[in-house]
C-alpha positions in Angstrom: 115.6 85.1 95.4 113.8 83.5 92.4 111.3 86.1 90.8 108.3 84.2 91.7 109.0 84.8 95.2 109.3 88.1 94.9 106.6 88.5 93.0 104.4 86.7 95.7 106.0 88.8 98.7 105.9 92.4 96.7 101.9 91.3 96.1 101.0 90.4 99.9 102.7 93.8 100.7 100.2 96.0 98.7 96.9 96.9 100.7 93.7 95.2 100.2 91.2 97.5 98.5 88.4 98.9 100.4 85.1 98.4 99.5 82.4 102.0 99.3 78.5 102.0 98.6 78.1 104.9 96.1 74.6 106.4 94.8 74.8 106.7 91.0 73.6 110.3 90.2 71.7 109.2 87.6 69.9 106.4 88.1 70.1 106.8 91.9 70.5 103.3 92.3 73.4 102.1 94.8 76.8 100.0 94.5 80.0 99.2 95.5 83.5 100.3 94.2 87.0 98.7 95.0 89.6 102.1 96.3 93.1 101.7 96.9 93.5 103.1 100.4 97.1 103.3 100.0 96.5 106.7 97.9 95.3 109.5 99.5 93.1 110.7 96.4 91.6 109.4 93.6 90.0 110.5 90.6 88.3 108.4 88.1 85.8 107.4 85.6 83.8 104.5 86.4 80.8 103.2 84.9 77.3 102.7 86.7 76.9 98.6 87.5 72.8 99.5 86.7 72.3 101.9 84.4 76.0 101.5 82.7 76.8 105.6 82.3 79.9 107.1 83.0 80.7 108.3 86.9 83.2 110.9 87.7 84.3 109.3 91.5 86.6 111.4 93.7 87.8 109.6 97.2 90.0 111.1 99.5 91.0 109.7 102.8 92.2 112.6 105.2 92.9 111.3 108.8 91.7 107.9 108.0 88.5 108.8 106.9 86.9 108.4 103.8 84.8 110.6 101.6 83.5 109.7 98.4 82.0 111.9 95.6 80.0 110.9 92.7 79.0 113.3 89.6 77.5 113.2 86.5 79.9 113.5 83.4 
């Protein structure tokens, strides 16, 4: 199998990120983030789209749902 190929399957195997609305706790102003729903929590920094300060974002997905957190850093 050449790499390229490989590359190409091992890349349609991953799972498509899922899109989440979150409220920016300090601006309140809402947007989307990309999660990888193939991990079953995440913890990360992320920056506000609006106001550009730093979100602490925790997603978990426990029986296929998903909750999202959002604090101030």
């Amino acid at each position: 199998m050449r790499l390229e190929q490989y590359i190409e399957e091992e890349v349609k195997a991953l799972p498509e990120e899922q899109w989440s609305e979150i409220e920016c706790p300090y601006c309140g102003e809402n947007f989307e983030i990309g999660l990888d729903p193939s991990s079953e929590f995440q913890s990360f920094v992320n920056d506000c789209e609006i106001c550009c300060k730093p979100i602490q974002v925790d997603a978990e997905w426990e029986d296929g749902e998903l909750t999202v957190g959002t604090s101030r850093i």
